[in-house]
Each structure stands twice: as structure tokens, then as C-alpha cells.
Steps between C-alpha positions, in 0.01 A plus 500: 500500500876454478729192705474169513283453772265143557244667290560485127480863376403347159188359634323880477490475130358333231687410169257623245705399157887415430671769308893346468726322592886625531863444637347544848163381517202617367258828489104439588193710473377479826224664720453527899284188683354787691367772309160618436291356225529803357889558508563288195839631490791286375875549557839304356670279710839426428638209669860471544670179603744594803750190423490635151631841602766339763601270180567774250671766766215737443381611819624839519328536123188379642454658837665889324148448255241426750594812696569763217098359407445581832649850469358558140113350582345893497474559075239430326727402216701292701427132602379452817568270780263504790670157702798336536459204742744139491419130633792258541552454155389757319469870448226676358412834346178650421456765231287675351328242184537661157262321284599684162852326527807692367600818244672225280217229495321887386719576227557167391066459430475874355818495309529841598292749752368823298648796633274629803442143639829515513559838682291387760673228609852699417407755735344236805875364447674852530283502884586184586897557458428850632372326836825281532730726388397750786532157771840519311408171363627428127341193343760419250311270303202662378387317180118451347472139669563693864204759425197310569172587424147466727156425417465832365799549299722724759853419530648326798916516522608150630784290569746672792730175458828748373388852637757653741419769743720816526509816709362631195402500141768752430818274703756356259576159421840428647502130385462305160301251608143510321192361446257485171386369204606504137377759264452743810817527630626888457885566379623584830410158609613272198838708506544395907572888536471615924359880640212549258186634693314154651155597298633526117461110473135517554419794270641322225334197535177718522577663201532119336216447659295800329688409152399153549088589552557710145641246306448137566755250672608397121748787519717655747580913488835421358431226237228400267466130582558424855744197613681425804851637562774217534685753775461865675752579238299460230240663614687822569649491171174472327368793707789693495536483147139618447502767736164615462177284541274371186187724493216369316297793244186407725655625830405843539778766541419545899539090557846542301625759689469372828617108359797719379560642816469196701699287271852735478801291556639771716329449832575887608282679277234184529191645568379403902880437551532890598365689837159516418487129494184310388296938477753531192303176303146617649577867366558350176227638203411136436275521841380853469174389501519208728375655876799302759225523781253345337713261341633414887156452634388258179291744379606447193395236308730287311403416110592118490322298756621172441399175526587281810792357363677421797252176540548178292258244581687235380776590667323625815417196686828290425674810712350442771509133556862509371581763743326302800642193402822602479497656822386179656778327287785786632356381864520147516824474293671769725570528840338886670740778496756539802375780766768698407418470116093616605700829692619603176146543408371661792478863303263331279135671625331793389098617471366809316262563792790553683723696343485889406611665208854653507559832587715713249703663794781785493719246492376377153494852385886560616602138354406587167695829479879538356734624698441858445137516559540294832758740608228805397207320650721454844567871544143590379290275720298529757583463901178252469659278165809491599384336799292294322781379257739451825241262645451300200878443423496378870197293400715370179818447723296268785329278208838512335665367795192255612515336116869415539438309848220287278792482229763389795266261633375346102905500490473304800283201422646486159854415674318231701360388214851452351617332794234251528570425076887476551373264819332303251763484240795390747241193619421395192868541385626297804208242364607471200870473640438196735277330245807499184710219425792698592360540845455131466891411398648696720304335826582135293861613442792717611721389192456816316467814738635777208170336309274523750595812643493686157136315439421670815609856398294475135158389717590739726417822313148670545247337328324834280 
């Protein structure tokens, strides 16, 4: 389904109903031209605007999302995305379409959840960062309005845009250089600090998350009448100077243990921030009676079913024909991308019939040991794992060295790309240079060459 061949990939769907609009284009409920009659399945597109993403410098951002989706596509808890396919202006993702809209749009109808609706949902999170935190995928911005809900009221963790992959969930950050969103940011993060384990962000934010479900969005854990914080400073000091969460009378004592746990300031006795990882929240007595099979397979059923709240049908037409018409605008009023700008998008192409679900591999089991349990595991293993963990670091090291000729070559068309700008620049400088009166005086004149000449040096400098 992917490249930009003479047939329009786009032309093997119908758009159903708008959803939004957004910074990049739009997202569409959509269903496939040729399915049965009685496949009355529908999926989100989200249509991104390639000039858009050349325009704001976010191709990297882009391109890093569609394939962590790619890599995370086998939870139920996590959204979906069966195809990735492009035409010459745009790319497009289709998802999984959750009709019950967000946690937050939730929260915000209910006020708050009572406590084993809430559970539920808690403990379809804990799987879903479970599932990327053994890829070694932290999400780093896990918030209510990036849990989604479907038709049925199970939770769908969306919105890869900041999520970083690392060798494993238990790797160190070695840079301050973060991603999130206000009034979920843990202390580690709002202080800048560097070699805290790479998961503690996102068990905090689930613990907000939890807190959140049991008390309304009027509050926040740390104060009784929410408000935005002016800086990251503030909001440390605020949470620092509390220490301890706000625990409504109504939470039972289980729910305020594990909120407790989840919310300490020091990430190194945060619970899932130790080695038994996301088994240390599961374990918890809050879940002793939830079954994690079951729960995996859906065959438990979630309290809330909500309404479809991701439709607006006022608002569901005008998407669409704003989103068409725009694109028809973008292409008359622009000229197409350059070749070498369409080979920067050549990645772009993925299918769910395709692809199979990731293996976890000795090599995932080593990466997410310390030092002195690698060293142990080494000595202990098997003739047959040790080979298998000397094949797959082989496996690593080719990809490794195959992704940095695609990076030298990317490097590649974006000096050309340069070159051709600065090309651009120096003709419309020397335009600009034979069309000023100074150009004009000194052809008329030769009276005044210190003039002229120092005329020439001021036109002379680059034009930004």
C-alpha cells in the first residue's frame, strides 16, 4: 500500500466522518472500498501534510512515531496501526478508531470514576506500559487525553509523538532533554537531573493518572484547586513542599497505597522503577482480585461504556471538506516536492498483514540486566543462548551499521538541499545587487569609487 506510485493509495478508502483538524492535517474515520458487506469495520486516518513536516523540521519526530506504532501494534491496550502508506503530498496513518474518545473527556462528564471502574482501566494502563517497557519503549507523556477509550470502554494508549526507544526500560537517561506535559511531569524531570532509570517518568504520570480517575480534574494530588504553573520551578516547589499526595476519605486504603507508592519524589524506591519492573505494580493488593490473563484477552469487562464521543456531527463534515480543500489549496499554490525531498520519505510504508509480532529474544532478556546479573547470566548460560545472544548482537550491529548509511545518505540530500538554497540566495542577492541605485551610480559615474565600493560591501552580505 505504501509509495507514491501512479495509483493513489488513498483511493482504497472511504472517508466515513471528519474527526479533527490539527497542526498537520487532519484525522478521518474511514473504512476500506473493498470489504465485505459485512466487515463494517472503521479505522482513523490521520493525514499528515509532508510540506508541513519539512516546514517545522519534524521529520525525524514523525517518521521515529510511525515505526515505534509499528513495533508496539501487538497490545490490546495499545493503539493500533494496521497501514502506513504516502502519496506525493501526504502521509497517512491508520489506527485503530476509538469511538468512546479519551480518559479526560471521561472524567471531565463523570466528575470522577467510582473506584472499580477505575481499577479497570488503571490496571489495562499498567499492561499497556508493561508491553512498551519490555520493547524498551518509554512513552514519556502518558496523560488521561493519551488513553483513549473504544466502543466498549477499554483503554487504548495513544500518541507516540515524544516516546524514545532504549535498549531497555531499565537504561539511564544520560541527557536532560525531555518531553511532557504539565501536572505529570515527575521531580527528576522538572529538576533537569541525568542517570535516573528511563521508566520512573511514566510511573508517575500513571500514578497522576490513577489520582486523577479518583478525584476529578478540579484538583491536582498536590493542591486543592488546580491552576497552571507559570514555570517547572514552580511546580517542583509546590510538589516538593507537599511531599506526599492529597488522598481523598473515599479512596480506599489499597488505592492510597499504591498512589503513594507511585507518586514518591524519590524515583529509587518508586514502585515499577525497581527490577521487577511493571510485576511490582501488578503484585500490588489493589489487583488481587483482578485475573492479568483475562484482563489481557478482554475478558474482562470494563464498567463505563461510554458514549461515542469522539464524533461531533457538527463538526464532522466541515473536517472533511476543510481537509480536502486544503489539500487541493496546498497543491495548486505549491510547487511538488523535489525527488530528493520524496527520498526522505521513502521509510514511510507499513501493513499489519505483513508484519509479525516481536520476539522477546535473549538479547532483550540480557539488555535489561545490571551489570552484575549480565555478568552472572554470561557464565551461567547455555552453549545454545549464548549463541543465540552472539547472533542477535551481530543482527543489532548489521542494522546498526545499515541505519547509519540511510542517515549518511538523508545527510546527503540535506547538503544538496543547502546548496541548491545558498544557490538561490546568491542569485537573488546578485538580483537585487544589479537592480539598486547604487549599482545604477556607479555604471552612470566613477566620481565616487570609496562610495560605491563601500555600497557594494553592505549589499554584499548574505541575504538571511
Amino acid at each position: 500500500m505504501g509509495g507514491t506510485s501512479s495509483r493513489n493509495p488513498i483511493d482504497e478508502w472511504e472517508i466515513v466522518q471528519g474527526i479533527g483538524t490539527g497542526t498537520f492535517g487532519a484525522v478521518m474515520a474511514v473504512k476500506k472500498l473493498n470489504a465485505s458487506k459485512e466487515d463494517v469495520t472503521l479505522f482513523a486516518m490521520k493525514c499528515i501534510d509532508k510540506r508541513e513536516v519539512l516546514e517545522r523540521k519534524s521529520l525525524a519526530g514523525t517518521m521515529a512515531e510511525m515505526q515505534l506504532m509499528a513495533r508496539m501494534s501487538f497490545s490490546p491496550f495499545v493503539l493500533k496501526l494496521h497501514y502506513a502508506f504516502q502519496d506525493s503530498a501526504t502521509l497517512y496513518l491508520v489506527t485503530d478508531l476509538c469511538e468512546g474518545g479519551s480518559l479526560d473527556q471521561l472524567v471531565r462528564k463523570e466528575t470522577i470514576l467510582k473506584e472499580d471502574a477505575a481499577v479497570i482501566l488503571f490496571a489495562e494502563l499498567v499492561l499497556a506500559i508493561e508491553h512498551l517497557h519490555k520493547l524498551g519503549i518509554i512513552h514519556m507523556d502518558i496523560k488521561l487525553a493519551n488513553c483513549l477509550l473504544d466502543i466498549y470502554g477499554h483503554l487504548k494508549l495513544a500518541d507516540f509523538n515524544g516516546a524514545v526507544k532504549f535498549s531497555s526500560s531499565r537504561a539511564k537517561f544520560t541527557e536532560n532533554s525531555y518531553f511532557g506535559t504539565s501536572g505529570y511531569l515527575c521531580p527528576e524531570i522538572l529538576v533537569m537531573e541525568t542517570g535516573f532509570v528511563v521508566c520512573s517518568p511514566d510511573w508517575w504520570s500513571v500514578g497522576i493518572c490513577f489520582w486523577t480517575m479518583l478525584h476529578g480534574k478540579r484538583a491536582s494530588p498536590w493542591l486543592e484547586k488546580r491552576r497552571k504553573f507559570r514555570s517547572w520551578e514552580q511546580e517542583l516547589q509546590v510538589i516538593v513542599s507537599k511531599r506526599r499526595p492529597n488522598i481523598g476519605q473515599h479512596v480506599s486504603q489499597e488505592a492510597a497505597d499504591i498512589i503513594s507508592k507511585l507518586l514518591r519524589l524519590d524515583w529509587k524506591s518508586r514502585m515499577g522503577c525497581g527490577e521487577r519492573g511493571a510485576k511490582e505494580v501488578k503484585d500490588h493488593k489493589l489487583f488481587a482480585h483482578i485475573d492479568w490473563k483475562r484482563l489481557e484477552d478482554k475478558d474482562i469487562e470494563p464498567i463505563i461504556r461510554p458514549q461515542a464521543l469522539a464524533f461531533s456531527e457538527e463538526n464532522s463534515e466541515k473536517t472533511a471538506d476543510k481537509w480536502i480543500k486544503d489539500s487541493l489549496q496546498s497543491n495548486i499554490l505549491h510547487e511538488p516536492l523535489l525527488s530528493e525531498q520524496q527520498q526522505l520519505f521513502k521509510p514511510w510504508d507499513y501493513s499489519i498483514d505483513l508484519a509479525s509480532q516481536p520476539e522477546f529474544s535473549v538479547l532483550n532478556k540480557f539488555a535489561s540486566m545490571d551489570l552484575k546479573r549480565g555478568r552472572h547470566f554470561v557464565t551461567k548460560c547455555s552453549d545454545t543462548e549464548l549463541e543465540m545472544l552472539i547472533t542477535d548482537v551481530r543482527k543489532l550491529q548489521n542494522l546498526w551499521m545499515e541505519e547509519n548509511q540511510e542517515l549518511a545518505v538523508a545527510q546527503n540530500m540535506v547538503d544538496m538541499l543547502k546548496g541548491e538554497n545558498f544557490h538561490l540566495k546568491e542569485m537573488v542577492r546578485q538580483s537585487i545587487l544589479v537592480d539598486s541605485p547604487a549599482a545604477d551610480s556607479k555604471g552612470s559615474s566613477e566620481k565616487k569609487p570609496t562610495e560605491s565600493g563601500e555600497s557594494q560591501a553592505r549589499n554584499s552580505k548574505p541575504i538571511a
